[in-house]
N, C-alpha and C positions, 0 to 999 in steps of 0.2 A: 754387267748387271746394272739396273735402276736403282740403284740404293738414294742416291739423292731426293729423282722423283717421287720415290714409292715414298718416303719421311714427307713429303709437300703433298700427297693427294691421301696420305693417313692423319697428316695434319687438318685435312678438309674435311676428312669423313669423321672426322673426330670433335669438329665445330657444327657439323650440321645438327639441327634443333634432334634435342634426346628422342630418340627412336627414328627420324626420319630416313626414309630411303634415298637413297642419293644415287642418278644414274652416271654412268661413264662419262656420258655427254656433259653433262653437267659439273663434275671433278674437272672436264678437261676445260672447261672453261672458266671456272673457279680459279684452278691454277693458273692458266693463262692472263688472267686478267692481273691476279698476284702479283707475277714476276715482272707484267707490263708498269704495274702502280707503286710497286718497290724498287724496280732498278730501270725501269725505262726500255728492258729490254721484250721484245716482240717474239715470242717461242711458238710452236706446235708442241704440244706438252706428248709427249710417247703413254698416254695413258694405259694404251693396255699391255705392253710391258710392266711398269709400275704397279698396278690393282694383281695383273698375274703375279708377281714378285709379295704382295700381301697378303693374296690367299696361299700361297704356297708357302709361305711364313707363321698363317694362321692368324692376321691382323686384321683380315679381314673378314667378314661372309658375301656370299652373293647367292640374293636368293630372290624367287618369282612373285611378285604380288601383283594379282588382277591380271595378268599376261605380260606384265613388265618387269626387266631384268634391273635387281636395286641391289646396292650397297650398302653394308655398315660397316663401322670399326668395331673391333674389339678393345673392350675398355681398357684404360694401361695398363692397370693391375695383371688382367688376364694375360694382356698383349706381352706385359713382362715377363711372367710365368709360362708362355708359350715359346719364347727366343729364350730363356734360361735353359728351358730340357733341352730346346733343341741344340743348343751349343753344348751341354753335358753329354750329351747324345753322340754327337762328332768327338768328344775327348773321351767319352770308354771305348 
């Protein structure tokens, strides 16, 4: 699993300006550049591992505006309440 990635590109979507869409391309470059300015190291970021790993967790949406494919986060509060059931979920 992405768990690292998915927390670095949920961190992204979660700084971009309140409401804006945010596309793949863009997360993957964001983080990229990230990991380049904080530890000097040079990645292909597995974005779409990571964004899959958040909508199937429920962190995130991905949805069509104007014909293009965008992103958001789900705010923490919700984000938290979404990974609580789901782990109560797996222990009943």
């Amino acid at each position: 699993m992405q768990y690292k990635e998915a927390i670095l590109a949920y961190a992204v979507l979660l700084k971009a300006e309140k409401g804006q869409v945010t596309s793949r391309q863009s997360v993957r470059e964001i983080c990229e550049r990230f990991m380049y300015e904080m530890f000097k190291v040079k990645v292909e970021m597995p974005v779409d591992k990571a964004l899959s790993t958040l909508l199937r967790l429920n962190l995130a949406t991905e949805t069509c505006i104007d014909g293009r494919l965008g992103l958001l986060a789900i705010p923490c509060p919700k984000a938290y309440q979404n990974l609580k059931e789901r782990w109560n979920g797996l222990l009943s």
